[in-house]
C-alpha angles and dihedrals in degrees: 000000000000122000103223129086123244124217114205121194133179099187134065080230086050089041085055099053099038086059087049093046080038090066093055104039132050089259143161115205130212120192086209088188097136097005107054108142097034091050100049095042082053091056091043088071111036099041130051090216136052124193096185101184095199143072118336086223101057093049094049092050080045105055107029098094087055104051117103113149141349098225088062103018107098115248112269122215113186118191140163126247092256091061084233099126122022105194118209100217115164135009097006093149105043098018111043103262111130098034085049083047093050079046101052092039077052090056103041095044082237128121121276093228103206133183111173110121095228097050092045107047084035090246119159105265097231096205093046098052092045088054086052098060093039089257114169108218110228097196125010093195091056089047095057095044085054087049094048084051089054091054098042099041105022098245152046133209125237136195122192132201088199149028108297133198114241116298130222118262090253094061112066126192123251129203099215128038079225099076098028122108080207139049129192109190141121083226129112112210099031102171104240146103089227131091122279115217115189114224122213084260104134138090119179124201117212134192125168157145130300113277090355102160131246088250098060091047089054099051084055103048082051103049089043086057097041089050091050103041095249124140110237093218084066095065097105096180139352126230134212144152121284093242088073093059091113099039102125105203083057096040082053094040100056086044099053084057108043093245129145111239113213121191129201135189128245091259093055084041091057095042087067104102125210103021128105130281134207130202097202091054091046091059091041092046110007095235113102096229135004110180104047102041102036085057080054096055101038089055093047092252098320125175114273104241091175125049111215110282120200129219120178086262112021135038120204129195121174123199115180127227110238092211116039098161097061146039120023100332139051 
């Protein structure tokens, strides 16, 4: 999807003010006059905003046969020709919406019109604060029925697994993930009714065989977590030894998820205490172990979870950062 935002207008008056808001955002413009609806579901799909200087109404008879989910729909910002209103429609938490909507109301010298309960009552915008800290969502409907208790009761729970920043007023600390509506771990099978948000806590450390493919590697990393109770969207970064910089199933297989990749040499490798060691890795690589004390760099020292664990054609190992909230990872 496209980064920049498109501006779609139906009027010469739209078309005017779409050129003047053009010349202060990174926008695309589309004069729609003829080839509405195939413009704008055109847009849909290759932008992740859309400005629609027209009716609500059109937009909304437009657009509803499009609309899937708000985590992946692009943010809608609906405005007159005049720039007096700027409607956030769709996705104005996750995608943008309301802060492009406060933007374009900034721009036009007209009025951001938001509806979203949070905003308006300034409560704290759960989704957006667990993005923020690179929190997984373990379940969104979970997550919605915690955000629908903020609004309604002023304040939310929370349990944490590790050190946090301060939290907003509205998000109080909780002593046991029990009682908690939400839940911050690397751990699968917490016992609680709240939400469980994965945080970035994982770093798995990877050795394997020449030209051993990312899927291989994947089904690995996931049956090590699923043994261990560990949830697989916590993993933050992988670690090898540098002799596999150029191993192309891990190289693909970093890259299909997002994860750093960091590489160490056999003499950072050794001068990790208290992990395994193999013969028969020392004479291939000359570092006494991979998997086990890469994981262990990579996390600063963090504390080895996993053990590595040994497929015919990968070995894992997973150390957890103890602070995943500060410093370099998280």
């Amino acid at each position: 999807m496209a980064s920049d935002i498109a501006i779609l207008a139906l009027t010469e008056g739209g078309h005017a003010l779409a050129r003047r808001l053009a010349r202060s955002l990174p926008a695309t413009v589309f004069f729609c006059r003829g080839s509405l609806r195939r413009t704008m579901e055109q847009c849909w799909h290759d932008h992740d905003t859309l400005v629609c200087i027209m009716a609500s109404g059109i937009v909304v008879r437009t657009l509803a046969p499009l609309v899937e989910d708000k985590r992946k729909d692009p943010a809608v910002v609906v405005c007159d020709e005049r720039g007096q209103f700027a409607v956030s429609l769709l996705s104005g938490h996750l995608g943008g919406g309301n802060a492009l909507a406060a933007r374009v109301a900034s721009i036009t010298g007209g009025r951001a019109v938001i509806t979203t309960a949070s905003d308006v009552q300034g409560k704290t915008a759960l989704d957006l604060w667990a993005r923020d800290l690179g929190l997984v969502v373990a379940d969104r409907d979970g997550l919605t029925r915690a955000m629908g208790k903020l609004v309604n009761q002023g304040s939310v729970t929370l349990y944490s697994d590790y050190p946090l920043p301060g939290l907003p007023g509205d998000i109080q600390r909780q002593a046991r993930p029990q009682e908690a509506d939400l839940v911050i771990t690397a751990a699968n099978g917490v016992q609680t009714t709240g939400t469980l948000l994965h945080a970035k806590a994982l770093v798995a450390g990877i050795g394997c065989n020449r030209n051993t493919p990312a899927k291989e590697i994947e089904q690995a990393l996931q049956q090590a977590c699923q043994e261990h109770h560990l949830a697989r969207q916590s993993v933050a970064r992988l670690a090898t030894i540098d002799l596999k910089s150029d191993e192309q199933g891990l190289l693909e297989f970093a890259a299909q998820h997002a994860l750093p990749l960091d590489f160490f040499n056999h003499n950072q490798l050794n001068g990790v205490d208290g992990v395994s060691t193999s013969a028969v890795v020392l004479r291939a690589t000359g570092a006494k172990g991979v998997a086990e004390p890469a994981a262990v760099l990579a996390s600063d020292g963090g504390r080895l979870l996993v053990k590595k664990m040994k497929w015919p054609n990968v070995t894992v190992a997973i150390a957890e950062i103890s602070n995943p909230f500060g410093g370099n990872h998280g």
